[in-house]
Structure formats: C-alpha cells, structure tokens
C-alpha positions in Angstrom: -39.8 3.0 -21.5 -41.0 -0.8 -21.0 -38.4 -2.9 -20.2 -39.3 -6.6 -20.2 -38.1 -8.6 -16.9 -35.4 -10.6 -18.6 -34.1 -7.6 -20.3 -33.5 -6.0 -16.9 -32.2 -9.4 -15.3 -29.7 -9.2 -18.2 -28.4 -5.8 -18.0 -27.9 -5.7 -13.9 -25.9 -9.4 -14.5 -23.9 -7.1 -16.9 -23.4 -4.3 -14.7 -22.3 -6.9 -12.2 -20.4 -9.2 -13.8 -18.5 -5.4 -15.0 -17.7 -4.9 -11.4 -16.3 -7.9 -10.4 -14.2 -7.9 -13.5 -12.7 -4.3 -12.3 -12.7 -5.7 -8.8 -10.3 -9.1 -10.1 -7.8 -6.2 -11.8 -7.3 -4.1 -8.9 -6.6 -7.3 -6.6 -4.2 -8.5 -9.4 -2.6 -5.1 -9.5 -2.6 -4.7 -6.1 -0.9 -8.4 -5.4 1.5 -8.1 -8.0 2.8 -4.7 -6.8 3.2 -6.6 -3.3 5.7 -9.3 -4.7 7.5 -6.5 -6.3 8.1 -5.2 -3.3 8.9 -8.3 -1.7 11.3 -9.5 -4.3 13.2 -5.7 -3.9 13.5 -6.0 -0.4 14.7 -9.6 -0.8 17.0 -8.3 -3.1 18.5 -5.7 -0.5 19.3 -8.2 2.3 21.4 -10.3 -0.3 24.1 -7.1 -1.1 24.5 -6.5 3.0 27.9 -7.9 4.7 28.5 -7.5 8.0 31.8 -5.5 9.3 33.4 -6.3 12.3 36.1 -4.1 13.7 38.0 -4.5 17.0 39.6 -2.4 18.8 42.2 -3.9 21.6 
C-alpha cells in the first residue's frame, strides 16, 4: 500500500477537521442545554410570592 505524501496530508486534515466538527456540536449542545436551564430557573423565581403572617 503506497500512499503518496499529499494523499496522507489530506486524509489526517480530514480526520481532523471530523473531530473538531463533532467537538463544535457537543459544545453547542452542551451550551444550549445550559440556557435551558437557565431560562427554567429564571422562569421559577418569577411564579414565587412572598407570605407574610403575623401573629400579635
């Protein structure tokens, strides 16, 4: 199996430009999951009251 050099330079660019193309989705996933979250807890604090009840 002879590979020429800019054969092999071509398919390890490949293999990493794969890789930081998987690397880009999990970060998106990853960040958008996070405002999610955010956005749900944000969403919590606006339905709380406060009680107050005295006793004298």
């Amino acid at each position: 199996m002879n590979i020429s050099r800019s054969k092999l330079l071509a398919i390890i660019t490949g293999f990493i430009s794969i890789l930081i193309c998987i690397l880009y989705l999990l970060l998106i996933t990853v960040f958008d999951f996070r405002s999610f979250l955010n956005e749900y807890i944000t969403n919590l604090s606006e339905n709380m009251v406060a009680v107050f009840f005295v006793i004298e």
